[in-house]
N, C-alpha and C positions, 0 to 999 in steps of 0.2 A: 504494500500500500504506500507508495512510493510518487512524488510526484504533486502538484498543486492541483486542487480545486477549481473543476469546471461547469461548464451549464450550458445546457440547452443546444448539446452537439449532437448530433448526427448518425448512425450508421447502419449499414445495410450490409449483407451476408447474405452470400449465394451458396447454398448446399444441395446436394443432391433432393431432396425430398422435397426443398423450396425453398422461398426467400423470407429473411427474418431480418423485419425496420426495427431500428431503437433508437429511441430518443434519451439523451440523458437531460435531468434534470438538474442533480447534483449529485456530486461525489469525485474520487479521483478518477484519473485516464482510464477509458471504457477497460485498454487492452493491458493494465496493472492488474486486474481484477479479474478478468475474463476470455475464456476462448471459448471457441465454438466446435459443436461435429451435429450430423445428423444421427436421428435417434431410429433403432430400430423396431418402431413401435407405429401402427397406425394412429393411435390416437393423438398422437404429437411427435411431428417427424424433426422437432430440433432440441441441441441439449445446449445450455450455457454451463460450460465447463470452466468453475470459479480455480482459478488458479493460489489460492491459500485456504483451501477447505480441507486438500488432503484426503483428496476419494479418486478421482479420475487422475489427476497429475500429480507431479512430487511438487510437494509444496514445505515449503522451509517452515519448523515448530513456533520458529521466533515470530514469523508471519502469521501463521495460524494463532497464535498465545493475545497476540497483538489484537489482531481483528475482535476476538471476543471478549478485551480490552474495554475497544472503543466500544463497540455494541451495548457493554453492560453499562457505558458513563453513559450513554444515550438513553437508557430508561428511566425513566420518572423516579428521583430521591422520594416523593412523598406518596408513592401507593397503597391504598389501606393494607392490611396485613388482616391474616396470611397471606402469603403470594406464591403461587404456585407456576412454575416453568416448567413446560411442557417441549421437548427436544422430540420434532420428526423422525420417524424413522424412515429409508435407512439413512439418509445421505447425512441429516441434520442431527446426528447421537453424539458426535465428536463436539461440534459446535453449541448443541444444547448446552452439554454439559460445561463446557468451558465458560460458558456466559453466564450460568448461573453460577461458578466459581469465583469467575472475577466481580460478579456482583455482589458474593457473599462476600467478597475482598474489601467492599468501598462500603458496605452497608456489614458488618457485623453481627450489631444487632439485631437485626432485620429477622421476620419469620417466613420463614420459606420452605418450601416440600421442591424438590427435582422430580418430575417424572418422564417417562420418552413413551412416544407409541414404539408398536413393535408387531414385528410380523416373525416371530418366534414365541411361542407358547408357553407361558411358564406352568409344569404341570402344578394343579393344587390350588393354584393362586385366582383371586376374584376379577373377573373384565371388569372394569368399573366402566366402561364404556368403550363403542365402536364407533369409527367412521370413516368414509371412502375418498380414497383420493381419487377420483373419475379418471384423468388424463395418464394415470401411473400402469406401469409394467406391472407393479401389484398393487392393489387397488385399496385393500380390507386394513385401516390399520388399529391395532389394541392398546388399551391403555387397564394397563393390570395392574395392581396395591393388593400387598401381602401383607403389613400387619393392618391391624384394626386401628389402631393410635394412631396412625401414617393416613386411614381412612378418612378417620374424624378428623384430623389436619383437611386433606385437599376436601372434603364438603363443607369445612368453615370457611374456603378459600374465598376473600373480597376480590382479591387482581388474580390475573390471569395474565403470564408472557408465553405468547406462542413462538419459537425461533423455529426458523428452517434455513436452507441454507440460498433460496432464491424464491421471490413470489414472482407468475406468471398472471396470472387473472385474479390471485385471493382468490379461489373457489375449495382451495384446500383450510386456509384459515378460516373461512369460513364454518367449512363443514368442523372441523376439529373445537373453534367455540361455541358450537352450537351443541354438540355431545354433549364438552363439558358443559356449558352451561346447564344442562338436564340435569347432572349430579351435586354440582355445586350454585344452591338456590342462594347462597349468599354473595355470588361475587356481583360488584358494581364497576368495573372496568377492565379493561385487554390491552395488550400490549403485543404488536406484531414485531419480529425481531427476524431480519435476513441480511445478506451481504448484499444483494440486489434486489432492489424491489420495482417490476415492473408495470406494477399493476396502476399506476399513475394515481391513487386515490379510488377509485372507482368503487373497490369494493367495500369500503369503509361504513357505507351507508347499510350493506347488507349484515354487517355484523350484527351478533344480538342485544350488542352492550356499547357503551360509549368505547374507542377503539383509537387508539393513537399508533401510527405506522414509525418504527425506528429503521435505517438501515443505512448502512456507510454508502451505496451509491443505489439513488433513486432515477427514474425513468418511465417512460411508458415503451409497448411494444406489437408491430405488426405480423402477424403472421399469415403466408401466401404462400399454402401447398401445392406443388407442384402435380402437375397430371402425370401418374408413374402406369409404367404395363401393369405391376403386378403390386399390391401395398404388403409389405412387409406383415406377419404375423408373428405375434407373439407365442410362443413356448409353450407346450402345455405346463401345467404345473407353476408356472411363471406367480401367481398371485397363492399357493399354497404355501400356508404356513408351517415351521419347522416346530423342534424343536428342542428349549433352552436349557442346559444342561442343569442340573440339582446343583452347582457350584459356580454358576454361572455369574454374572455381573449382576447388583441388584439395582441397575438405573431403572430394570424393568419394572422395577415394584416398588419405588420410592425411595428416595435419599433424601435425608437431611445435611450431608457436605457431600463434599464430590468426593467418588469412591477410587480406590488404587488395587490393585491386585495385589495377591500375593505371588511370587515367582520368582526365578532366577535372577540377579542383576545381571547386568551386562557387562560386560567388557569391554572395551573399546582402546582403538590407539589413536592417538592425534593424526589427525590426516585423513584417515578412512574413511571413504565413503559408503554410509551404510545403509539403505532406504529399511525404512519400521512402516509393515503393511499389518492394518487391523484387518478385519473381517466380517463384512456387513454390517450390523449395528455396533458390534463391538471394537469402534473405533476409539475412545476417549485414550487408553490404555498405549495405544502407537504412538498417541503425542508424548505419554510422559516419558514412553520409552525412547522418542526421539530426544527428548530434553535432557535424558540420564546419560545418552550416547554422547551429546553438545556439552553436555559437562566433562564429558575424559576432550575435549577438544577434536572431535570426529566432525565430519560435516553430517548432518543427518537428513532426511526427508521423509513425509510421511504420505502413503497413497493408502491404499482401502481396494481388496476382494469385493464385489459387490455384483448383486442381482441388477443393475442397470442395464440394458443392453442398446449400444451403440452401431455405427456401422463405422469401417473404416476412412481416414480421409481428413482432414482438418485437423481438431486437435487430437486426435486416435490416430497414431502412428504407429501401434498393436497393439492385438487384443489376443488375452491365453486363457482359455477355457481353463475353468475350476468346476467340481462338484460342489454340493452345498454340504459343508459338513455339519448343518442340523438336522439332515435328513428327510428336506422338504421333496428334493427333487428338482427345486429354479435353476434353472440355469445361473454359474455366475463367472465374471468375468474381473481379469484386471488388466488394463489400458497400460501402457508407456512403461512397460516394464524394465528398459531402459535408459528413461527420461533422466536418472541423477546419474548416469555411469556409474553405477557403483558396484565397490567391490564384494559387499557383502549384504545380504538379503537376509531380515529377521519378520518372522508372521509370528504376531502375538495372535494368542488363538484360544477362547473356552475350551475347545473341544476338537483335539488333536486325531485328526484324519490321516488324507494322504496327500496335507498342503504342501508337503515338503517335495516329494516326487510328482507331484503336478506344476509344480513351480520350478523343477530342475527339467522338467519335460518343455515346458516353455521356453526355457531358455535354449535347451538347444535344439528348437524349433529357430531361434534368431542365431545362431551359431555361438552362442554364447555361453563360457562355462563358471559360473560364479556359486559362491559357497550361503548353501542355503540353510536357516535354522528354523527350527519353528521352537517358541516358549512358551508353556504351558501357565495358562493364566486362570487360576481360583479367587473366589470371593469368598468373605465367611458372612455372618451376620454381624450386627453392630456398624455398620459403613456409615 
Protein backbone atom coordinates (compact mmCIF):
# COMPACT_ATOMS: atom_id res chain seq x y z
CA UNK A 1 0.00 0.00 0.00
CA UNK A 2 2.51 2.20 -1.34
CA UNK A 3 2.04 5.35 -3.09
CA UNK A 4 -0.22 8.77 -2.71
CA UNK A 5 -3.99 9.06 -2.77
CA UNK A 6 -6.07 9.37 -5.75
CA UNK A 7 -9.70 9.99 -7.09
CA UNK A 8 -11.97 9.57 -9.45
CA UNK A 9 -9.55 7.49 -12.19
CA UNK A 10 -10.34 5.24 -14.42
CA UNK A 11 -9.84 1.64 -15.67
CA UNK A 12 -10.95 -0.92 -17.97
CA UNK A 13 -9.70 -4.74 -18.27
CA UNK A 14 -10.05 -6.88 -21.04
CA UNK A 15 -10.32 -10.75 -20.18
CA UNK A 16 -11.32 -13.55 -21.73
CA UNK A 17 -14.92 -13.83 -20.32
CA UNK A 18 -15.39 -9.90 -20.70
CA UNK A 19 -14.67 -6.49 -19.84
CA UNK A 20 -14.44 -5.09 -16.31
CA UNK A 21 -14.80 -0.67 -15.94
CA UNK A 22 -13.69 0.61 -12.53
CA UNK A 23 -13.93 3.72 -11.38
CA UNK A 24 -11.97 4.74 -8.35
CA UNK A 25 -13.07 6.92 -5.93
CA UNK A 26 -10.59 6.87 -3.31
CA UNK A 27 -7.78 5.13 -2.08
CA UNK A 28 -4.06 4.23 -3.23
CA UNK A 29 -2.96 3.37 -7.02
CA UNK A 30 -5.61 0.83 -8.51
CA UNK A 31 -2.53 -1.59 -9.58
CA UNK A 32 -0.71 -1.26 -5.57
CA UNK A 33 -3.75 -3.16 -4.53
CA UNK A 34 -4.81 -5.12 -7.34
CA UNK A 35 -4.60 -7.47 -10.32
CA UNK A 36 -6.82 -9.08 -12.29
CA UNK A 37 -7.77 -12.95 -14.02
CA UNK A 38 -10.84 -14.33 -15.30
CA UNK A 39 -12.85 -16.56 -13.10
CA UNK A 40 -13.93 -19.92 -13.90
CA UNK A 41 -17.25 -19.73 -12.97
CA UNK A 42 -20.48 -18.79 -14.92
CA UNK A 43 -21.82 -16.79 -12.44
CA UNK A 44 -19.13 -14.02 -12.45
CA UNK A 45 -16.53 -14.40 -15.05
CA UNK A 46 -13.86 -11.92 -13.27
CA UNK A 47 -11.80 -12.16 -10.20
CA UNK A 48 -9.91 -8.86 -8.54
CA UNK A 49 -6.89 -10.41 -7.36
CA UNK A 50 -5.80 -8.20 -4.20
CA UNK A 51 -2.35 -8.26 -4.03
CA UNK A 52 -1.78 -8.06 0.04
CA UNK A 53 -4.49 -10.48 1.14
CA UNK A 54 -2.20 -13.47 0.70
CA UNK A 55 -4.68 -16.01 -1.01
CA UNK A 56 -4.10 -16.00 -4.90
CA UNK A 57 -0.48 -14.03 -4.88
CA UNK A 58 2.44 -13.89 -2.58
CA UNK A 59 1.97 -11.15 -0.74
CA UNK A 60 4.41 -9.66 1.84
CA UNK A 61 3.08 -10.34 6.07
CA UNK A 62 4.29 -6.63 6.62
CA UNK A 63 1.65 -5.74 3.93
CA UNK A 64 -0.82 -7.82 4.90
CA UNK A 65 -0.34 -6.87 9.08
CA UNK A 66 -0.49 -3.28 7.78
CA UNK A 67 -3.67 -3.25 5.61
CA UNK A 68 -5.64 -4.77 8.63
CA UNK A 69 -3.91 -1.92 10.59
CA UNK A 70 -5.50 0.61 8.62
CA UNK A 71 -8.91 -1.20 8.22
CA UNK A 72 -9.21 -1.60 12.12
CA UNK A 73 -8.27 2.65 12.77
CA UNK A 74 -11.08 3.14 10.00
CA UNK A 75 -13.96 1.61 12.23
CA UNK A 76 -15.91 3.76 14.42
CA UNK A 77 -13.98 4.26 18.31
CA UNK A 78 -17.43 4.70 19.65
CA UNK A 79 -19.65 1.51 18.64
CA UNK A 80 -22.15 0.25 21.28
CA UNK A 81 -20.71 -2.83 22.64
CA UNK A 82 -20.79 -5.82 22.36
CA UNK A 83 -19.38 -5.99 18.98
CA UNK A 84 -19.04 -8.61 17.09
CA UNK A 85 -16.62 -9.28 13.79
CA UNK A 86 -17.69 -11.40 11.55
CA UNK A 87 -14.58 -12.78 8.97
CA UNK A 88 -15.99 -14.22 5.27
CA UNK A 89 -15.04 -17.28 4.41
CA UNK A 90 -12.95 -18.42 2.40
CA UNK A 91 -10.99 -15.70 1.18
CA UNK A 92 -11.64 -13.07 4.07
CA UNK A 93 -10.59 -15.61 7.45
CA UNK A 94 -6.84 -14.25 7.25
CA UNK A 95 -8.00 -10.64 7.16
CA UNK A 96 -11.10 -11.06 9.42
CA UNK A 97 -9.04 -12.03 11.93
CA UNK A 98 -6.31 -9.79 11.61
CA UNK A 99 -8.76 -6.64 11.92
CA UNK A 100 -10.35 -7.78 14.71
CA UNK A 101 -6.68 -8.10 16.34
CA UNK A 102 -5.57 -4.94 15.56
CA UNK A 103 -8.78 -3.47 16.65
CA UNK A 104 -8.45 -5.37 19.92
CA UNK A 105 -4.94 -3.50 19.70
CA UNK A 106 -6.27 0.28 19.72
CA UNK A 107 -9.41 -0.50 21.62
CA UNK A 108 -8.47 -2.97 24.77
CA UNK A 109 -11.07 -2.41 26.41
CA UNK A 110 -13.55 -2.97 24.15
CA UNK A 111 -16.18 -6.18 24.14
CA UNK A 112 -15.82 -8.06 21.23
CA UNK A 113 -16.73 -11.86 20.08
CA UNK A 114 -14.58 -12.83 16.58
CA UNK A 115 -16.54 -15.14 14.53
CA UNK A 116 -15.86 -16.27 10.54
CA UNK A 117 -18.51 -18.09 8.27
CA UNK A 118 -17.38 -21.20 7.12
CA UNK A 119 -17.84 -23.89 4.67
CA UNK A 120 -16.33 -26.63 6.91
CA UNK A 121 -18.50 -28.31 9.43
CA UNK A 122 -17.69 -28.39 12.93
CA UNK A 123 -19.15 -31.67 14.16
CA UNK A 124 -21.35 -31.09 17.44
CA UNK A 125 -21.30 -27.50 17.27
CA UNK A 126 -24.78 -25.01 16.84
CA UNK A 127 -25.30 -23.15 13.19
CA UNK A 128 -26.31 -20.03 14.61
CA UNK A 129 -27.03 -19.20 11.28
CA UNK A 130 -26.89 -19.42 7.33
CA UNK A 131 -26.52 -17.50 4.29
CA UNK A 132 -25.75 -17.46 0.58
CA UNK A 133 -23.31 -15.86 -1.23
CA UNK A 134 -25.21 -16.16 -4.91
CA UNK A 135 -22.33 -15.12 -7.38
CA UNK A 136 -19.72 -17.78 -5.29
CA UNK A 137 -18.07 -21.08 -6.55
CA UNK A 138 -19.62 -22.03 -3.06
CA UNK A 139 -22.49 -20.45 -2.24
CA UNK A 140 -23.88 -21.92 1.48
CA UNK A 141 -21.93 -20.02 4.17
CA UNK A 142 -22.11 -21.20 8.22
CA UNK A 143 -21.74 -19.37 11.16
CA UNK A 144 -21.39 -21.89 14.16
CA UNK A 145 -20.70 -21.00 18.37
CA UNK A 146 -19.79 -23.65 20.40
CA UNK A 147 -19.87 -22.43 23.93
CA UNK A 148 -23.12 -21.15 25.39
CA UNK A 149 -21.36 -17.81 27.06
CA UNK A 150 -19.74 -17.14 23.47
CA UNK A 151 -23.72 -17.49 22.43
CA UNK A 152 -25.15 -15.18 24.95
CA UNK A 153 -22.07 -12.73 23.82
CA UNK A 154 -22.97 -12.59 19.98
CA UNK A 155 -27.06 -12.29 20.76
CA UNK A 156 -26.30 -9.31 23.01
CA UNK A 157 -24.36 -8.10 20.15
CA UNK A 158 -25.34 -3.89 19.43
CA UNK A 159 -22.60 -3.55 16.40
CA UNK A 160 -21.94 -5.68 13.95
CA UNK A 161 -18.24 -5.41 11.52
CA UNK A 162 -18.70 -7.43 8.55
CA UNK A 163 -14.91 -7.65 6.68
CA UNK A 164 -14.38 -9.59 3.48
CA UNK A 165 -11.66 -9.02 1.43
CA UNK A 166 -13.47 -7.02 -1.76
CA UNK A 167 -17.33 -5.97 -2.15
CA UNK A 168 -18.70 -6.27 -5.75
CA UNK A 169 -22.45 -5.31 -5.48
CA UNK A 170 -22.82 -5.74 -1.25
CA UNK A 171 -25.23 -8.57 -2.16
CA UNK A 172 -23.15 -10.76 0.06
CA UNK A 173 -23.01 -8.18 3.06
CA UNK A 174 -26.15 -7.82 2.66
CA UNK A 175 -27.27 -11.36 2.81
CA UNK A 176 -24.77 -12.10 5.99
CA UNK A 177 -26.49 -8.94 8.09
CA UNK A 178 -29.57 -9.91 7.54
CA UNK A 179 -28.97 -13.60 9.03
CA UNK A 180 -27.28 -12.13 11.62
CA UNK A 181 -29.40 -9.73 12.37
CA UNK A 182 -32.39 -12.73 12.88
CA UNK A 183 -30.20 -13.87 15.93
CA UNK A 184 -28.84 -10.89 17.27
CA UNK A 185 -32.30 -8.74 18.16
CA UNK A 186 -30.14 -6.20 19.99
CA UNK A 187 -27.76 -4.94 17.47
CA UNK A 188 -28.40 -1.05 16.38
CA UNK A 189 -25.54 -0.69 13.66
CA UNK A 190 -22.93 -2.56 11.00
CA UNK A 191 -19.90 -1.84 9.89
CA UNK A 192 -18.69 -3.18 6.28
CA UNK A 193 -14.92 -3.63 6.35
CA UNK A 194 -13.00 -4.68 2.65
CA UNK A 195 -9.64 -3.79 0.86
CA UNK A 196 -11.96 -2.77 -2.10
CA UNK A 197 -15.04 -1.61 -2.19
CA UNK A 198 -16.83 -1.54 -5.29
CA UNK A 199 -20.16 -1.32 -4.61
CA UNK A 200 -20.19 2.67 -4.99
CA UNK A 201 -22.74 3.07 -1.81
CA UNK A 202 -25.44 1.42 -3.51
CA UNK A 203 -26.02 -1.17 -1.40
CA UNK A 204 -26.19 0.66 2.00
CA UNK A 205 -29.63 1.49 1.76
CA UNK A 206 -30.50 -2.29 1.56
CA UNK A 207 -28.88 -3.01 4.73
CA UNK A 208 -31.03 -3.98 7.73
CA UNK A 209 -29.55 -1.55 10.14
CA UNK A 210 -27.96 1.89 9.85
CA UNK A 211 -24.54 0.76 7.92
CA UNK A 212 -21.35 2.63 7.49
CA UNK A 213 -18.97 1.38 4.46
CA UNK A 214 -14.95 1.26 5.75
CA UNK A 215 -12.32 0.26 3.01
CA UNK A 216 -8.79 1.40 2.18
CA UNK A 217 -9.69 1.95 -1.72
CA UNK A 218 -13.37 2.67 -2.60
CA UNK A 219 -14.99 2.69 -6.31
CA UNK A 220 -17.72 1.67 -8.25
CA UNK A 221 -17.73 -1.03 -11.15
CA UNK A 222 -18.87 -2.40 -14.60
CA UNK A 223 -19.36 -5.42 -15.71
CA UNK A 224 -19.63 -6.77 -19.65
CA UNK A 225 -19.65 -10.44 -20.29
CA UNK A 226 -18.52 -11.44 -23.13
CA UNK A 227 -20.40 -13.92 -25.67
CA UNK A 228 -18.38 -17.39 -25.16
CA UNK A 229 -19.16 -20.97 -27.21
CA UNK A 230 -19.35 -22.70 -24.34
CA UNK A 231 -19.71 -20.94 -20.37
CA UNK A 232 -17.42 -22.56 -18.07
CA UNK A 233 -19.20 -24.95 -15.25
CA UNK A 234 -18.47 -25.38 -12.09
CA UNK A 235 -17.21 -28.68 -10.39
CA UNK A 236 -19.58 -30.87 -8.84
CA UNK A 237 -19.08 -30.92 -5.25
CA UNK A 238 -17.76 -27.33 -5.60
CA UNK A 239 -20.21 -25.69 -2.83
CA UNK A 240 -20.17 -29.19 -0.55
CA UNK A 241 -19.15 -28.64 2.69
CA UNK A 242 -16.05 -30.58 4.47
CA UNK A 243 -15.12 -31.37 7.35
CA UNK A 244 -13.38 -29.52 10.44
CA UNK A 245 -11.04 -31.44 12.39
CA UNK A 246 -11.81 -32.06 16.44
CA UNK A 247 -8.59 -29.95 16.95
CA UNK A 248 -9.20 -27.60 14.44
CA UNK A 249 -8.82 -23.63 14.70
CA UNK A 250 -11.61 -22.31 16.90
CA UNK A 251 -12.29 -18.82 14.70
CA UNK A 252 -15.19 -21.27 13.75
CA UNK A 253 -16.86 -21.12 16.82
CA UNK A 254 -15.95 -17.91 18.60
CA UNK A 255 -12.94 -16.05 19.86
CA UNK A 256 -12.60 -13.71 22.30
CA UNK A 257 -8.44 -12.67 21.18
CA UNK A 258 -7.14 -13.87 18.17
CA UNK A 259 -6.09 -17.48 18.25
CA UNK A 260 -2.33 -19.03 17.53
CA UNK A 261 -1.73 -22.66 17.05
CA UNK A 262 0.07 -24.86 18.76
CA UNK A 263 3.16 -26.56 16.42
CA UNK A 264 6.53 -26.80 15.47
CA UNK A 265 8.47 -23.25 15.33
CA UNK A 266 10.24 -22.70 12.40
CA UNK A 267 13.54 -22.20 11.48
CA UNK A 268 14.63 -20.15 9.37
CA UNK A 269 18.03 -18.59 7.89
CA UNK A 270 18.52 -14.85 6.83
CA UNK A 271 18.13 -14.66 3.28
CA UNK A 272 15.73 -17.48 2.53
CA UNK A 273 13.18 -17.34 0.69
CA UNK A 274 10.23 -19.14 2.18
CA UNK A 275 6.59 -18.78 0.90
CA UNK A 276 3.98 -19.82 4.37
CA UNK A 277 0.77 -21.34 2.29
CA UNK A 278 -2.49 -21.69 4.64
CA UNK A 279 -5.25 -23.72 3.52
CA UNK A 280 -8.77 -22.45 2.63
CA UNK A 281 -10.20 -20.98 5.79
CA UNK A 282 -7.20 -21.67 7.63
CA UNK A 283 -5.38 -18.85 6.79
CA UNK A 284 -4.79 -16.51 9.86
CA UNK A 285 -1.92 -19.07 11.07
CA UNK A 286 0.44 -18.50 7.48
CA UNK A 287 0.70 -14.95 8.56
CA UNK A 288 2.10 -15.48 11.89
CA UNK A 289 4.04 -18.05 10.60
CA UNK A 290 5.27 -15.62 7.92
CA UNK A 291 6.01 -13.07 10.76
CA UNK A 292 8.10 -15.88 12.80
CA UNK A 293 10.17 -16.74 9.51
CA UNK A 294 10.72 -12.35 9.15
CA UNK A 295 11.94 -12.43 12.53
CA UNK A 296 15.03 -15.07 11.95
CA UNK A 297 15.49 -12.33 8.95
CA UNK A 298 14.17 -14.65 5.98
CA UNK A 299 12.06 -12.93 3.22
CA UNK A 300 8.70 -14.58 3.70
CA UNK A 301 5.21 -14.46 1.64
CA UNK A 302 2.14 -15.74 2.26
CA UNK A 303 -0.58 -17.33 -0.48
CA UNK A 304 -3.56 -19.79 0.50
CA UNK A 305 -4.63 -23.46 -1.17
CA UNK A 306 -8.03 -22.46 -2.00
CA UNK A 307 -11.50 -23.67 -3.59
CA UNK A 308 -11.55 -20.50 -5.88
CA UNK A 309 -11.23 -21.50 -9.32
CA UNK A 310 -9.76 -19.26 -11.86
CA UNK A 311 -8.71 -19.66 -15.46
CA UNK A 312 -5.38 -19.07 -16.67
CA UNK A 313 -3.97 -15.61 -18.12
CA UNK A 314 -3.54 -12.38 -16.30
CA UNK A 315 -2.68 -12.45 -12.84
CA UNK A 316 -2.61 -16.71 -12.85
CA UNK A 317 0.51 -17.41 -14.23
CA UNK A 318 -0.33 -21.23 -12.80
CA UNK A 319 -2.43 -23.14 -11.28
CA UNK A 320 -1.67 -26.82 -9.39
CA UNK A 321 -4.51 -28.99 -8.43
CA UNK A 322 -4.94 -29.97 -4.74
CA UNK A 323 -7.57 -32.29 -3.08
CA UNK A 324 -9.57 -30.90 -0.25
CA UNK A 325 -8.10 -32.32 2.61
CA UNK A 326 -11.50 -31.82 4.75
CA UNK A 327 -12.92 -34.21 2.67
CA UNK A 328 -15.51 -32.29 0.82
CA UNK A 329 -14.43 -33.32 -2.60
CA UNK A 330 -14.10 -29.12 -4.01
CA UNK A 331 -11.87 -28.88 -6.14
CA UNK A 332 -8.90 -26.75 -4.96
CA UNK A 333 -6.34 -24.94 -6.30
CA UNK A 334 -3.03 -22.67 -5.74
CA UNK A 335 -2.13 -19.83 -8.28
CA UNK A 336 1.74 -18.48 -8.75
CA UNK A 337 3.27 -21.17 -7.04
CA UNK A 338 6.36 -19.59 -8.12
CA UNK A 339 5.57 -15.99 -7.73
CA UNK A 340 8.27 -15.21 -4.46
CA UNK A 341 11.13 -17.63 -6.19
CA UNK A 342 11.48 -19.28 -3.23
CA UNK A 343 13.51 -21.61 -1.92
CA UNK A 344 11.51 -23.33 0.49
CA UNK A 345 7.66 -24.02 0.68
CA UNK A 346 5.90 -24.58 4.33
CA UNK A 347 1.79 -25.43 4.31
CA UNK A 348 0.54 -24.95 7.64
CA UNK A 349 -2.39 -27.22 7.75
CA UNK A 350 -5.28 -28.71 10.49
CA UNK A 351 -5.31 -31.70 8.92
CA UNK A 352 -2.25 -33.30 7.28
CA UNK A 353 -3.11 -35.15 3.95
CA UNK A 354 -1.15 -35.42 0.89
CA UNK A 355 -0.29 -31.56 0.79
CA UNK A 356 3.10 -32.26 0.61
CA UNK A 357 3.26 -34.64 -2.53
CA UNK A 358 0.75 -32.79 -4.26
CA UNK A 359 2.80 -29.70 -3.83
CA UNK A 360 6.18 -31.48 -4.93
CA UNK A 361 3.96 -32.84 -7.93
CA UNK A 362 3.28 -29.32 -8.82
CA UNK A 363 6.29 -28.26 -8.85
CA UNK A 364 7.74 -30.47 -11.03
CA UNK A 365 4.99 -30.09 -13.23
CA UNK A 366 6.85 -26.29 -13.65
CA UNK A 367 10.33 -28.09 -13.79
CA UNK A 368 10.94 -27.06 -10.53
CA UNK A 369 12.44 -29.00 -7.49
CA UNK A 370 12.08 -27.09 -4.19
CA UNK A 371 11.88 -28.42 -0.49
CA UNK A 372 8.44 -28.97 0.73
CA UNK A 373 7.19 -29.09 4.51
CA UNK A 374 3.97 -29.38 5.78
CA UNK A 375 3.26 -28.28 9.97
CA UNK A 376 0.85 -29.68 11.70
CA UNK A 377 -1.25 -27.07 13.23
CA UNK A 378 -3.68 -27.93 16.73
CA UNK A 379 -5.95 -25.72 18.65
CA UNK A 380 -6.96 -26.53 22.24
CA UNK A 381 -9.80 -24.77 24.15
CA UNK A 382 -9.21 -21.51 26.07
CA UNK A 383 -8.17 -19.30 22.62
Amino acid sequence: MTGAYTADLSETITLPTGELSLRVYDGPPLRDLCDFAARSNPKRGFLIVSKILGRHLPASPVEMRRSMQVLAQKIAADLPQPIVFLGLAETATALGQGVFAAFQQIHPAAKVLYLQSARQRVEGVQVLTTFEEGHSHATTHLVQIADPELEALARSARSLVIVDDECSTGNTFIGAAEALANVMPHLECIETCCITDWGGGAYLDAMPLPTQARAILSGSMQWQAATLPAQPVLAARTNQPGGAPAEGMRSRTGLTRPERAVRQPIKAVAGERILVLGEGEHSYEALLAAEEVEAQGAIAAVQCITRSPALLGHAMQSASAFSDAYGSGAPCFLYNILGHRPDRILILSEVVRDQAAEARAALAQLGRDILVEVVACRYGDGQ
